[in-house]
N, C-alpha and C positions, 0 to 999 in steps of 0.2 A: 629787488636790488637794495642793497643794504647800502648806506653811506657815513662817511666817518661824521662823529662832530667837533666843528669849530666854532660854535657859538655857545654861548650860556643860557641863549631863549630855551626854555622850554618846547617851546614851539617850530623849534625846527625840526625839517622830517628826518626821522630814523630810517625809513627803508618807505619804499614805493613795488607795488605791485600790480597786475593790472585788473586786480578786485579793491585796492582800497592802501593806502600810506599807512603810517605808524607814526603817534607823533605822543610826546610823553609815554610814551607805551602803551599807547590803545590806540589798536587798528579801526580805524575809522572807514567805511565802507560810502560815506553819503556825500553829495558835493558840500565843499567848507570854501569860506575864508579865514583864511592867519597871518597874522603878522607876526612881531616881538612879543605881543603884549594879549592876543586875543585870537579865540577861535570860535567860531560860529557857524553857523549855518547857512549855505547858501543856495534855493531855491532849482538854479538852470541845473538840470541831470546831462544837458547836452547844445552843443550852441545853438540850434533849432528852438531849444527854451528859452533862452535869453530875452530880456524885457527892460524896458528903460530904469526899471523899479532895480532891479538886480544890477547895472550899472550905480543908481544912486547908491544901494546900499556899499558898493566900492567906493564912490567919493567920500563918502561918510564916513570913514576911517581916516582919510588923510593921510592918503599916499603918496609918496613923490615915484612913483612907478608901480603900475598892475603886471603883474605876469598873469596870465590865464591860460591854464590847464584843460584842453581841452578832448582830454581822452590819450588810447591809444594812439592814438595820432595830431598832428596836428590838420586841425579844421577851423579859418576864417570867418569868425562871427561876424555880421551885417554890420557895412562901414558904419554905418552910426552910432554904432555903440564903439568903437575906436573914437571916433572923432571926438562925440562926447567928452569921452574922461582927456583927450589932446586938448581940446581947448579948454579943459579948466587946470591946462599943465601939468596933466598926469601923463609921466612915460604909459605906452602900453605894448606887451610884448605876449605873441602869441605862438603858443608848445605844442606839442606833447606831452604829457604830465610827467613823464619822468626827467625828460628836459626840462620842462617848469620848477618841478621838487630840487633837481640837483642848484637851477641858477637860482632860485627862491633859500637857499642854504647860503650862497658866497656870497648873496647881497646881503644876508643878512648879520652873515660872520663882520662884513664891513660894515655895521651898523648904519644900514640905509633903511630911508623909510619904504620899505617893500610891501607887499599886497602878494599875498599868492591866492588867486580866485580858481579852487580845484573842482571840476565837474568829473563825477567819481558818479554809478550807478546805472 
């Protein structure tokens, strides 16, 4: 699925598929985090990986909201990793990756501090 852009980041997704995003123009197949400014790597391939470490590395950015992509589908990672990033007053909202990809674009056209935490692999 291809999507328009409205932002100037770099980093926003160009199209989602359900082998891997495109984002500056290279199709990335591995789970990432991105925001405005940065893309990285992120660790969980699936919410079953998920680990307190891999929430911290989302704090560590300084998000005012995580969205988390969590596949094909959407799948509820262990309330403590929600609650976690809620009490240090991080939104956190959980997708389907191409729901994720599409709301991680409009938060970001609105220059909010977003977090898109994609589990891809």
């Amino acid at each position: 699925m291809r999507f328009a852009e409205d932002t100037n980041s770099p980093f926003s997704i160009q199209s989602v598929s359900e082998d891997g995003v495109v984002i500056d123009g290279k199709h990335i197949t591995r789970s990432i985090l991105v925001n405005a400014t940065t893309l990285q790597d992120w660790p969980p391939r699936s919410v079953a990986d998920m680990t307190g470490d891999d929430i911290a590395q989302c704090h560590s950015l300084d998000p005012e909201i995580v969205i988390i992509g969590t596949g094909r589908t959407q799948v509820f990672p262990p309330a403590e990793h929600v609650v976690t990033l809620q009490q240090l007053g991080i939104g956190v909202e959980i997708m389907a990756n191409d729901a994720a990809c599409r709301t991680f674009n409009v938060l970001l056209s609105e220059d909010r501090h977003v977090l898109l935490a994609l589990m891809l692999g």
